[in-house]
N, C-alpha and C positions, 0 to 999 in steps of 0.2 A: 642539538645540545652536545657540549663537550663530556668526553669521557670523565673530566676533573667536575664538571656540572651534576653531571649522572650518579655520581661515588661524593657530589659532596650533600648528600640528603641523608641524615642518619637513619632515617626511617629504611631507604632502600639500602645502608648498607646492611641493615637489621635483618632486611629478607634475604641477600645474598648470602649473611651465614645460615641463614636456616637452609638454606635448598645446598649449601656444602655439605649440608649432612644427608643430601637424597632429596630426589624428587618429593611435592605436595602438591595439594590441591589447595583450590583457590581458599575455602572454607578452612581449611587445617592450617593453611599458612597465615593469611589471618588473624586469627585466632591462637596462634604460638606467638605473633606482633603484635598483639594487642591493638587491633584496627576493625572498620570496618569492612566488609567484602568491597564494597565500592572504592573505596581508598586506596584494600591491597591490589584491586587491578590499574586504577589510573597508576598505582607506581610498578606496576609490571609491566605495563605498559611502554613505560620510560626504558624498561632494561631492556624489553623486547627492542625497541628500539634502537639501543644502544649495541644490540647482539650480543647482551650480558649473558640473557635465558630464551628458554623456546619451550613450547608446551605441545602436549599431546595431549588424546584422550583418552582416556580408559574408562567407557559402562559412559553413564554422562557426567563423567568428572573430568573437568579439566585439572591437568597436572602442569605445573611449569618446572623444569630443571635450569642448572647450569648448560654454559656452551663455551666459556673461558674461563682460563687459570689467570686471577689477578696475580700482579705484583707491585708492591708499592715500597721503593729506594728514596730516604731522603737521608742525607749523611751531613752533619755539621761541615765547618771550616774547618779545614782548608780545602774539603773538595767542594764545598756549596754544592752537592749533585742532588738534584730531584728526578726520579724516573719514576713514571707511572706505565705499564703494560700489560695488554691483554692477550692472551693466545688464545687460538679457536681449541678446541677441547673437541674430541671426538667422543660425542655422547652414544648411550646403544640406541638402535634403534624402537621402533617401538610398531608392533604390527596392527594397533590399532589409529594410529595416524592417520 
């Protein structure tokens, strides 16, 4: 699936701003989207995927974070430019991984 694929699901860009603001777990992120747990991982899943997020555990909670800084350029005429861009994001580690 293309990155424009991936980013054009409002629902997953819904969890990408939430985990902008810090790591969550599966049940809190959820739950701030207004979804099911089943729902929030098939579309975590997709980011995973995409190497949008990556997850750790903590105790027996899964957590998932960021792992890139989007950017998204689209400029009317005369430049017609559309740029969409991810860079990898150096997350902390986490010593229960």
């Amino acid at each position: 699936m293309s990155l424009i694929e991936v980013l054009g699901n409002g629902t997953r860009l819904e969890i990408l701003r939430e985990l902008s603001r810090g790591p969550k777990y599966v049940s809190e992120l959820a739950e701030k989207v207004g979804m099911d747990g089943k729902s929030a991982v098939h579309h975590l899943s997709t980011l995973e995927d995409a190497e949008l997020v990556e997850w750790y555990m903590r105790g027996n909670r899964k957590y998932y974070r960021l792992t890139s800084t989007l950017e998204l350029r689209i400029a009317p005429p005369p430049e017609r430019q559309f740029v969409l861009q991810a860079d990898e994001v150096d997350a902390p580690d986490s010593t229960d991984q």
